[in-house]
One Martini backbone bead per residue (centre of mass of N, CA, C, O) as a GRO file, in nm:
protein
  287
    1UNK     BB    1  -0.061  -0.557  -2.212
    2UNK     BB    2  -0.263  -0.592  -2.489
    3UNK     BB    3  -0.296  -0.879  -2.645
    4UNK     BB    4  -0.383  -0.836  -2.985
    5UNK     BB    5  -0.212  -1.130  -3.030
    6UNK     BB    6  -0.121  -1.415  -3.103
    7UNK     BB    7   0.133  -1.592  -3.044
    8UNK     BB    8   0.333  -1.795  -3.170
    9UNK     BB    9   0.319  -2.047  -2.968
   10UNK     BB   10   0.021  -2.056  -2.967
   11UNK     BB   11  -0.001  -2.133  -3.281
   12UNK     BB   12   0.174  -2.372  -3.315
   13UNK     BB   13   0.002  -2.540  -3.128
   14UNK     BB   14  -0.324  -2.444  -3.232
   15UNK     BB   15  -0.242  -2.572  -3.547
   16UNK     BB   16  -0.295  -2.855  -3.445
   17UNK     BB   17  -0.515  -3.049  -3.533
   18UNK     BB   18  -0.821  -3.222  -3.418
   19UNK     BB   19  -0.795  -3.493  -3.597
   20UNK     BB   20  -0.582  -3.731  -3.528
   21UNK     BB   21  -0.559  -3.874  -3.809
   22UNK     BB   22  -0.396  -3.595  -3.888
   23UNK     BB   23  -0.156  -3.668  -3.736
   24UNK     BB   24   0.188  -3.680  -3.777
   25UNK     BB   25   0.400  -3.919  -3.626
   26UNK     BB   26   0.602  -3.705  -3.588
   27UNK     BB   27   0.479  -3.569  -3.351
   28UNK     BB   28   0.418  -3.786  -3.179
   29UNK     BB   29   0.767  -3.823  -3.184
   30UNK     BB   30   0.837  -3.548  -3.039
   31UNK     BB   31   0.676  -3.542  -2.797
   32UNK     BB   32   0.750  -3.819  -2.654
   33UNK     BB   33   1.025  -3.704  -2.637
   34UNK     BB   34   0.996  -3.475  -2.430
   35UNK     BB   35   0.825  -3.666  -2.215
   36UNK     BB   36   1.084  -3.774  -2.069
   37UNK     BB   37   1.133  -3.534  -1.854
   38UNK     BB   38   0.823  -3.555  -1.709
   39UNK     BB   39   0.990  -3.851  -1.577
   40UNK     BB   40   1.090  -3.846  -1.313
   41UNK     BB   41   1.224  -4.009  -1.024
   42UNK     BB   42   1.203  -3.690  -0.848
   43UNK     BB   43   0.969  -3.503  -0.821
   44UNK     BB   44   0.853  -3.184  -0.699
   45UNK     BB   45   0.631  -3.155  -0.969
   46UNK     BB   46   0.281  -3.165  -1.020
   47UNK     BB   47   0.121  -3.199  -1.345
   48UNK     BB   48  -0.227  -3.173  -1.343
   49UNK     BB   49  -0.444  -3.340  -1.581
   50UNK     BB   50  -0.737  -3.297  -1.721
   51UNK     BB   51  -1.020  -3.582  -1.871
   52UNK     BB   52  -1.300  -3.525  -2.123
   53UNK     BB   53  -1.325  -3.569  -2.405
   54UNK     BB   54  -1.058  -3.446  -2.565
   55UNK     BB   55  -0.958  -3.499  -2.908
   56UNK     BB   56  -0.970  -3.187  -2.990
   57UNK     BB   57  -0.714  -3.057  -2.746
   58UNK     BB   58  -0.486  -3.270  -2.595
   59UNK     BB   59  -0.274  -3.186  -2.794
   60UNK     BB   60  -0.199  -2.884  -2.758
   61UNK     BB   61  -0.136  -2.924  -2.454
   62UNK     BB   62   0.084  -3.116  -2.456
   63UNK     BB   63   0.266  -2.955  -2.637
   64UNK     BB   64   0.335  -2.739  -2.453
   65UNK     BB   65   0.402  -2.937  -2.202
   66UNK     BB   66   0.649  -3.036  -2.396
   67UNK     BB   67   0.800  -2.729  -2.328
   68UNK     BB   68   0.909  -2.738  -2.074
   69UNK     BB   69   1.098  -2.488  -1.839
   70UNK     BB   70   1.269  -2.637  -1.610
   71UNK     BB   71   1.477  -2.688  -1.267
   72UNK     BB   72   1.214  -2.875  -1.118
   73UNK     BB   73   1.119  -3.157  -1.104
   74UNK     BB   74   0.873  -3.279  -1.368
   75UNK     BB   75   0.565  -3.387  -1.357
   76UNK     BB   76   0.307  -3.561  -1.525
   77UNK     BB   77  -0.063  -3.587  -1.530
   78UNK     BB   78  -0.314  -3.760  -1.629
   79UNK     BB   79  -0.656  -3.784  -1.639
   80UNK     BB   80  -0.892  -3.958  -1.691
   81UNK     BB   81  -1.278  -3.943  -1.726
   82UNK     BB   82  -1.410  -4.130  -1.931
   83UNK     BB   83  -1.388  -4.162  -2.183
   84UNK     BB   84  -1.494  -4.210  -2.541
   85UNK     BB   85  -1.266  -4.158  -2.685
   86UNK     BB   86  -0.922  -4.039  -2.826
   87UNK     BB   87  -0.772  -3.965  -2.535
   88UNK     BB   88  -0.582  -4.226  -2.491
   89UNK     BB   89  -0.472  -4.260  -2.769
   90UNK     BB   90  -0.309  -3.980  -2.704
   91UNK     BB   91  -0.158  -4.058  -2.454
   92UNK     BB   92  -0.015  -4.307  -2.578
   93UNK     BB   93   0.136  -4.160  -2.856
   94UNK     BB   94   0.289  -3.930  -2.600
   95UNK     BB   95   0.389  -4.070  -2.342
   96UNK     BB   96   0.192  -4.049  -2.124
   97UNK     BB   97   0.111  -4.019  -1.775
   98UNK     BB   98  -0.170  -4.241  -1.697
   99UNK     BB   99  -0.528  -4.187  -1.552
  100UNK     BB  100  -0.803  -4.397  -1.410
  101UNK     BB  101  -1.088  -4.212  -1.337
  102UNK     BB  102  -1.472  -4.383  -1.347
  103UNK     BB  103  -1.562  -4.128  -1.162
  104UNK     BB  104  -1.770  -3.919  -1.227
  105UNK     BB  105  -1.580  -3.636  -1.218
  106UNK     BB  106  -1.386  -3.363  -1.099
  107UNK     BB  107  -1.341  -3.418  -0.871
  108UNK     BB  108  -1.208  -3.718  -0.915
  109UNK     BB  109  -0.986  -3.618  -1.083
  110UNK     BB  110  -0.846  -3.465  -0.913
  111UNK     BB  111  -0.791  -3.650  -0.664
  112UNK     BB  112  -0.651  -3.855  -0.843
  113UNK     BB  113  -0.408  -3.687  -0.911
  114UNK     BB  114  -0.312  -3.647  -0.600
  115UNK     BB  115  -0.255  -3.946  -0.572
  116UNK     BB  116  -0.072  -3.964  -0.774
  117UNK     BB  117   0.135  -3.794  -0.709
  118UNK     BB  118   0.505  -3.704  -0.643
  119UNK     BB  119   0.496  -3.398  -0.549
  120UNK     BB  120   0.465  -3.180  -0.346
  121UNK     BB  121   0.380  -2.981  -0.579
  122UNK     BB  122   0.050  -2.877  -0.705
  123UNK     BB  123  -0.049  -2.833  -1.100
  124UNK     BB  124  -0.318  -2.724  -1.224
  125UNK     BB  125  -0.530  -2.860  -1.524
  126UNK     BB  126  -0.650  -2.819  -1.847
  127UNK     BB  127  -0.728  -2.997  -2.200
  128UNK     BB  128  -0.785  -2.686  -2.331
  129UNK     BB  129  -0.486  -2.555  -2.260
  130UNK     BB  130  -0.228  -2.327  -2.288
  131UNK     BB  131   0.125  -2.357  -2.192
  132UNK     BB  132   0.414  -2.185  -2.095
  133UNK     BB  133   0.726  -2.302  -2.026
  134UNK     BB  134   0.691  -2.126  -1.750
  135UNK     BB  135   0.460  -2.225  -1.551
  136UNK     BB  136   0.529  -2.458  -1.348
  137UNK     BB  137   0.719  -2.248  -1.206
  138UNK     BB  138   0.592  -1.993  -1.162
  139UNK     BB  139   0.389  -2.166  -0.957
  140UNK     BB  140   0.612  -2.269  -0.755
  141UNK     BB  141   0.785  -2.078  -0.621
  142UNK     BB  142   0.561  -1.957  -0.384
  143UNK     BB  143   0.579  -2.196  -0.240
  144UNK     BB  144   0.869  -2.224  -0.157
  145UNK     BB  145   0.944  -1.938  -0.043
  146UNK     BB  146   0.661  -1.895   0.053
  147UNK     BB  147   0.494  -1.996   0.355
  148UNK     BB  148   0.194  -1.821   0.351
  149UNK     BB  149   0.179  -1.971   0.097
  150UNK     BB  150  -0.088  -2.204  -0.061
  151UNK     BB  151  -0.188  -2.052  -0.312
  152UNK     BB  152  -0.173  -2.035  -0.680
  153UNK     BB  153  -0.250  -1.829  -0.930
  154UNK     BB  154  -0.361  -1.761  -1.310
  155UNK     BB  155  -0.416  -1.614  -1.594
  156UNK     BB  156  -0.597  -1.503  -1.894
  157UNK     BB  157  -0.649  -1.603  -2.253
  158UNK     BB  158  -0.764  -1.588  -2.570
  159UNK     BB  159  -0.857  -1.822  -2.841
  160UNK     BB  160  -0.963  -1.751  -3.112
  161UNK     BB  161  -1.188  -1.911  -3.358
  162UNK     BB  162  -1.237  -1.703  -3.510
  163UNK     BB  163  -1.118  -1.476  -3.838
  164UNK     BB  164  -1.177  -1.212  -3.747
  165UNK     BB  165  -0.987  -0.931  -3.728
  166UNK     BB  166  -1.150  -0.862  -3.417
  167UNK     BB  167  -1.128  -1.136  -3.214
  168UNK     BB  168  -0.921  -0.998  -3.018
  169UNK     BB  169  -1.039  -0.740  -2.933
  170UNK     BB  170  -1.309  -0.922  -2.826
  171UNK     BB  171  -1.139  -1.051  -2.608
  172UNK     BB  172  -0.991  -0.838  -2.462
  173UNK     BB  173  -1.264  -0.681  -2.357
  174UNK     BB  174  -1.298  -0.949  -2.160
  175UNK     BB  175  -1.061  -0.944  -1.993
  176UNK     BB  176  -1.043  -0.680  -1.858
  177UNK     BB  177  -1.309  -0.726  -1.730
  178UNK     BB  178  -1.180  -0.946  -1.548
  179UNK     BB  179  -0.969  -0.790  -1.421
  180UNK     BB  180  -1.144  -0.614  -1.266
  181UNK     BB  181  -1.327  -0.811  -1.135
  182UNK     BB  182  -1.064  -0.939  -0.954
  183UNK     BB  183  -0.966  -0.729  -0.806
  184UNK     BB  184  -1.260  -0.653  -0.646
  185UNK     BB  185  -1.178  -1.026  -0.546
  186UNK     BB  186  -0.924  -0.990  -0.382
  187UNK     BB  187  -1.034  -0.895  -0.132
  188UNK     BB  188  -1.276  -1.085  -0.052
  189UNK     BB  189  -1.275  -1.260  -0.313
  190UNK     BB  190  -1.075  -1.483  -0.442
  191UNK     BB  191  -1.124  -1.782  -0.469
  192UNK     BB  192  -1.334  -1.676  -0.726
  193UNK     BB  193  -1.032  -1.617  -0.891
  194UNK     BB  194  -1.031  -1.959  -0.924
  195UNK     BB  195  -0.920  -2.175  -1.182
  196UNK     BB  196  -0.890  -2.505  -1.310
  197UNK     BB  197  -0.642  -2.414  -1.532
  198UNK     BB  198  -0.500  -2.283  -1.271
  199UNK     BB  199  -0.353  -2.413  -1.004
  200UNK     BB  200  -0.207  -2.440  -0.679
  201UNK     BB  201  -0.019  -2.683  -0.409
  202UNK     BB  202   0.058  -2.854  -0.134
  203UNK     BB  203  -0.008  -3.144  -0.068
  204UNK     BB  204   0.003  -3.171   0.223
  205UNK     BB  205  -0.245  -2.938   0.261
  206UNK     BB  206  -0.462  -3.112   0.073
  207UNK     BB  207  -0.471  -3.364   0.275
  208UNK     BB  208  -0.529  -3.276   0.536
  209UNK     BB  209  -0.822  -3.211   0.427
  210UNK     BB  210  -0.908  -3.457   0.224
  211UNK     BB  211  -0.923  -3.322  -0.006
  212UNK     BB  212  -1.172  -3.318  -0.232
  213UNK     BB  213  -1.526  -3.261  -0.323
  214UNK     BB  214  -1.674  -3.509  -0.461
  215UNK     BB  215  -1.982  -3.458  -0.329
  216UNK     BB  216  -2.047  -3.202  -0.444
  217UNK     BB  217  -2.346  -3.001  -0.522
  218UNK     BB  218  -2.093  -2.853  -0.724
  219UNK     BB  219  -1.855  -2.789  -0.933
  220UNK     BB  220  -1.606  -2.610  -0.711
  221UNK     BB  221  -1.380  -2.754  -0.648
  222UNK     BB  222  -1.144  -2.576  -0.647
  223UNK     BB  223  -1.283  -2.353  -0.479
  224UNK     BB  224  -1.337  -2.534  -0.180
  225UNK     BB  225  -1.058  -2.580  -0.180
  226UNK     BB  226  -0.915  -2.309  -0.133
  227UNK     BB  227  -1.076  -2.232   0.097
  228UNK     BB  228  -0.994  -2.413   0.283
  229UNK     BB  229  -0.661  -2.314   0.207
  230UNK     BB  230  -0.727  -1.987   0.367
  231UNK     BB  231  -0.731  -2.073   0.656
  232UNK     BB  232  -0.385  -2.150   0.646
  233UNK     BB  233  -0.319  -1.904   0.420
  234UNK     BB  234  -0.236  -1.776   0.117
  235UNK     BB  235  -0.294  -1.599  -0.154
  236UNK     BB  236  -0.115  -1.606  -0.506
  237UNK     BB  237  -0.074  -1.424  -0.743
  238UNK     BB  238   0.078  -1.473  -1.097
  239UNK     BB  239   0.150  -1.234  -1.307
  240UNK     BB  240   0.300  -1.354  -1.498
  241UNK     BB  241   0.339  -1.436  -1.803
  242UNK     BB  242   0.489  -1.727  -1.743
  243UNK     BB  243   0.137  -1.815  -1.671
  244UNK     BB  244  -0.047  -1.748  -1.883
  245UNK     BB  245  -0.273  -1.861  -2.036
  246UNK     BB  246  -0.439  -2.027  -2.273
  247UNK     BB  247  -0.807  -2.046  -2.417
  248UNK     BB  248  -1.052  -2.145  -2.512
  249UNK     BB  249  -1.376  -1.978  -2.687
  250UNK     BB  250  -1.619  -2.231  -2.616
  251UNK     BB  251  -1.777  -2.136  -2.432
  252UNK     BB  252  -1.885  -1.887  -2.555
  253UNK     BB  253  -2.007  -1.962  -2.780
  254UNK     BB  254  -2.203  -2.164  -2.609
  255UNK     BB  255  -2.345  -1.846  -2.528
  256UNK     BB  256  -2.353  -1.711  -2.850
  257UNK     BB  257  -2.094  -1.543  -2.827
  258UNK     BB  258  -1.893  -1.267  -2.754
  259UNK     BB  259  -2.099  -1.049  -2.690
  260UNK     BB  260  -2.319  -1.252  -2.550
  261UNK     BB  261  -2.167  -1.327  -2.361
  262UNK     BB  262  -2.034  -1.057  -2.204
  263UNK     BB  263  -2.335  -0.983  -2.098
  264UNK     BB  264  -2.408  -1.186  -1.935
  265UNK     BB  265  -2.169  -1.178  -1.758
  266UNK     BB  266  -2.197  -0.877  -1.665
  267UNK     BB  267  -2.451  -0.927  -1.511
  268UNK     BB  268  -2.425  -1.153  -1.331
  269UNK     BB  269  -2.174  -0.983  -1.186
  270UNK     BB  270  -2.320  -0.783  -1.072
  271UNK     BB  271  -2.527  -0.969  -0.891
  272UNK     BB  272  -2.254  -1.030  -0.721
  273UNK     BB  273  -2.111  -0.751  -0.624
  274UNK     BB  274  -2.160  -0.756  -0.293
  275UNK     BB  275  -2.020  -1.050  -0.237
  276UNK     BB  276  -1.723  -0.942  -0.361
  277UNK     BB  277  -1.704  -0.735  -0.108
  278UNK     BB  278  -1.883  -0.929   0.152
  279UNK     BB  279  -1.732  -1.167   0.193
  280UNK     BB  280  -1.779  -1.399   0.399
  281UNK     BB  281  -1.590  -1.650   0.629
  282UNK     BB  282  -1.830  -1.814   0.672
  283UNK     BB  283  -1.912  -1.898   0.431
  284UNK     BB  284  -2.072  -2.187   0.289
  285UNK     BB  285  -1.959  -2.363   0.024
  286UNK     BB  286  -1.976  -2.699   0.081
  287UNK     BB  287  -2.300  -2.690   0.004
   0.00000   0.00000   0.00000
């Protein structure tokens, strides 16, 4: 499917206010009204969402997953990240159970998630991207289901932000290539086609692991995860589109804009590609 079109139900979400005080009372009472779904007394699933400083993305993704449709009792939970504007009033007018880790970094808003579900199985995400109703059930059923499978993720798509009439098509033809280039490192590197807004695992797999690695000296904490975890599982790409998400197209930008990231990106990954053909069992990432 070329999704050459931004979904309605994405635009939906994406068409919300950027600025709180701009969003009407009434949203807040219909998410709010939503979010007591995600607060059961014994989840199954826990949806973990990381946040810094987002107060101008994180009512968009709130509003996605207050539609979530699961059969599997799902909560949900934000990690405050030290946030310094109004990201933490916009989680408590939304009614959202969130928690508040002061260390600051990726690696410990991840751990602190960790340590807060209650569901067996642990669904990650970031406050920057829209997700559809059946994203956390269909990342979860593979953990159910399949044994020797200990993570899961899944592919994404951007939400244009220019209005110029070709900006699905050329955010289309750098999803492309991120698929092909997905592809090619499925065989040897899958662990670097895991990204930080869609990853799923079982609590108990890493916790034994001793959680993220808070401490490390690159941003890759849920890469270093997932290496990890596939020395135990093996990792399980969750292709339905009922997991696909959908994110901002704000790195993009702020490497250049459209063109000049998508070449930037091209060139980088060619110069990487020896590595993602055989990248070795024993590579050390943790480091």
């Amino acid at each position: 499917m070329l999704r050459l079109r931004t979904p309605v139900w994405v635009t939906k979400h994406n068409s919300l206010p950027e600025e709180p005080e701009e969003v009407s009372p009434v949203v807040y009472g219909q998410i709010r009204k939503k979010m007591q779904a995600l607060r059961p007394e014994r989840p199954l699933v826990s949806i973990v969402i990381i946040a810094h400083n987002e107060e101008k993305d994180i009512l968009r993704t709130l509003s996605s997953l207050a539609d979530t449709e699961s059969e599997m009792p799902t909560e949900l939970i934000v990690v405050n990240n030290n946030s310094t504007d109004r990201t933490q009033e916009i989680l408590d007018k939304c009614g959202v159970k969130s928690v508040t880790e002061s260390r600051q970094g990726i690696g410990w808003a991840r751990q602190a998630g960790l340590e807060a579900a209650r569901g067996s199985i642990i669904i990650n995400g970031d406050a920057d991207s829209i997700y559809p109703p059946g994203w956390s059930e269909a990342m979860a059923k593979p953990l159910l289901e399949i044994a020797e499978v200990n993570t899961v993720y899944s592919r994404y798509s951007f939400i244009p932000s220019r209005t110029f009439f070709a900006a699905r098509l050329l955010l289309r033809i750098h999803e492309a290539f991120a698929s092909g280039l997905f592809s090619i490192r499925r065989r040897h590197a899958d662990p670097v086609n895991v990204m930080g807004f869609s990853f799923g695992f079982r609590k108990a797999d890493a916790v034994a692991l001793g959680g993220f690695q808070v401490d490390a000296k690159h941003r890759w904490e849920d890469g270093l995860m997932v290496l990890a975890l596939t020395e135990k599982g093996k990792i399980h790409l969750v292709r339905s589109n009922a997991a696909r998400v959908w994110t901002s197209d704000r790195r993009l930008m702020i490497d250049g804009g459209y063109r000049k990231a998508f070449w930037q990106r091209t060139l980088k990954h060619l110069g990487y590609m020896p590595d993602y053909l055989n990248l070795k069992k024993e590579t050390n990432l943790r480091t």
